[in-house]
C-alpha positions in Angstrom: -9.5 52.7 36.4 -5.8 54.5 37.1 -4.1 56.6 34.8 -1.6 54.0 34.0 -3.6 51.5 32.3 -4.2 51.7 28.6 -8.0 52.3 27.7 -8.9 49.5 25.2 -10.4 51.0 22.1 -14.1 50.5 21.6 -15.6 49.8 18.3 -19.4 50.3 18.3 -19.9 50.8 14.2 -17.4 48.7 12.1 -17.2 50.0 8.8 -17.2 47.1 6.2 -15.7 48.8 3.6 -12.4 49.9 6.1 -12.3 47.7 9.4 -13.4 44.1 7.1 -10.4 44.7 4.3 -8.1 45.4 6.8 -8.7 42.8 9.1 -5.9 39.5 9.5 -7.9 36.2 9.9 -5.5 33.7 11.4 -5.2 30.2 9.4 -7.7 28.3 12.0 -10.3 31.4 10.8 -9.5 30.6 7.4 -9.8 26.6 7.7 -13.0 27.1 9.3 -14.9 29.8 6.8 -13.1 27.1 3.8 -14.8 24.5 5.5 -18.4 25.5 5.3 -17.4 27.0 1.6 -16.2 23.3 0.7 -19.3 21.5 2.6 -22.1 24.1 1.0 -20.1 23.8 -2.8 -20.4 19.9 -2.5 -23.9 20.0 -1.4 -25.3 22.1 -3.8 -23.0 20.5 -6.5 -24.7 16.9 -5.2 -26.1 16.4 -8.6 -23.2 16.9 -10.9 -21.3 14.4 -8.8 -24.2 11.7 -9.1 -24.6 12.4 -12.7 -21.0 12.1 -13.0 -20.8 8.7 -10.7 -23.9 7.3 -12.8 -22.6 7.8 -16.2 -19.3 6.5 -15.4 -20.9 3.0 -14.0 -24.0 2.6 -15.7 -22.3 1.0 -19.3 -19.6 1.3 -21.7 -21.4 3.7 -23.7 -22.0 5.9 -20.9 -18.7 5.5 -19.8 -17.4 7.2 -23.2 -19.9 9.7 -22.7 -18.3 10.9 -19.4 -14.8 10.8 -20.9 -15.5 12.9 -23.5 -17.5 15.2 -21.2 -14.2 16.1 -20.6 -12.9 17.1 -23.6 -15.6 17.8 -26.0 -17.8 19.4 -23.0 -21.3 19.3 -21.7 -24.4 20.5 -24.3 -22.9 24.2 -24.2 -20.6 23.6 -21.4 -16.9 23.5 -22.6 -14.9 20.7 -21.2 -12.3 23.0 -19.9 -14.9 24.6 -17.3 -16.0 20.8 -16.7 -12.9 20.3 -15.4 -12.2 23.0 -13.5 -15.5 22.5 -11.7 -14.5 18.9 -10.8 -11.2 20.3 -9.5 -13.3 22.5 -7.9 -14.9 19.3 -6.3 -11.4 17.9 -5.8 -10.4 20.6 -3.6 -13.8 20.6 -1.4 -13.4 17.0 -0.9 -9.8 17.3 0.3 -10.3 20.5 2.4 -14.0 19.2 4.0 -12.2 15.5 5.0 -8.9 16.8 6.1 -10.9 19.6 8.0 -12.9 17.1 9.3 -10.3 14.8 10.6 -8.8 17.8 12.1 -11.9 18.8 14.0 -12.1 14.9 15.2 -8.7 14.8 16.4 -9.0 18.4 18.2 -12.8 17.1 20.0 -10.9 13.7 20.7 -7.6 14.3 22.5 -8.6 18.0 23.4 -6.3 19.6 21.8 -7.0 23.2 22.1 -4.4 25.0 22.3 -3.7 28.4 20.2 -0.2 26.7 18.9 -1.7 23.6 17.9 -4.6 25.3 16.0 -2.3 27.7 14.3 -0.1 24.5 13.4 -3.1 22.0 12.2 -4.8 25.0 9.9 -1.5 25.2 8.1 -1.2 21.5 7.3 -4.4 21.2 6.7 -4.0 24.5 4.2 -0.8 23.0 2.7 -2.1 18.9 2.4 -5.6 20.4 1.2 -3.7 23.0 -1.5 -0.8 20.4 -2.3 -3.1 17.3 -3.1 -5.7 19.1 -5.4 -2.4 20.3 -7.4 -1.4 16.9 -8.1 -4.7 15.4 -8.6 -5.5 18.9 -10.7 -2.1 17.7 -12.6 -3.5 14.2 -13.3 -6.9 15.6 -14.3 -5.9 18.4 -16.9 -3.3 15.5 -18.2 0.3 16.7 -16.6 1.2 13.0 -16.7 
């Protein structure tokens, strides 16, 4: 090695606490960490959403119990936080599909390129983000 050349810093022990909250993930790092957040919350949220598609379908009855889930609440459960968890569930839908439409397009046309990953991540961030506000509008009664 000459004198010239810079020496690359070597980090053998990474301090969580400093090196983690200082560290810049770039949008493709945070599309990809949202995605498995989105896939595991709908998984382990599975039966809420049957629950929720079952009482909806199932009669007229049940039907006005799930509307008034939503206002009146579940048992103990406000409505308010009912809501919020389906927004919740509106978001991870939005992010997991357009994530996953990403992905496909990226595996099929092999488009793997650092611009285009940088540029994809931030529509899917913005379509995700900009969708659940306007379903999160209609849910919480905006219009």
């Amino acid at each position: 090695m000459t004198e010239l050349s810079k020496k690359r810093p070597e980090f053998r022990n990474i301090n969580a606490f400093r090196d983690l909250t200082t560290y810049r993930l770039p949008p493709a790092g945070w599309v990809s960490i949202l995605h498995r957040v989105s896939g595991a919350m709908m998984f382990l949220l599975m039966p809420f959403i049957i629950w929720m598609f079952d009482t909806s379908l199932s009669s007229e009855i049940s039907f006005e119990t799930f509307t008034a889930a939503f206002s009146a609440g579940i048992g103990f459960v406000p409505g308010w936080f009912v809501k919020l968890v389906v927004l919740a569930l509106i978001w991870g839908y939005l992010h997991h599909f357009i994530a996953g439409v990403r992905h496909l397009y990226m595996d099929a046309t092999h488009s793997v390129t650092k611009e285009f990953g940088k540029s994809s991540a931030v529509v899917t961030l913005v379509l995700s983000l900009g969708l659940t506000v306007v379903l999160g509008a209609k849910l919480f009664g905006l219009y």
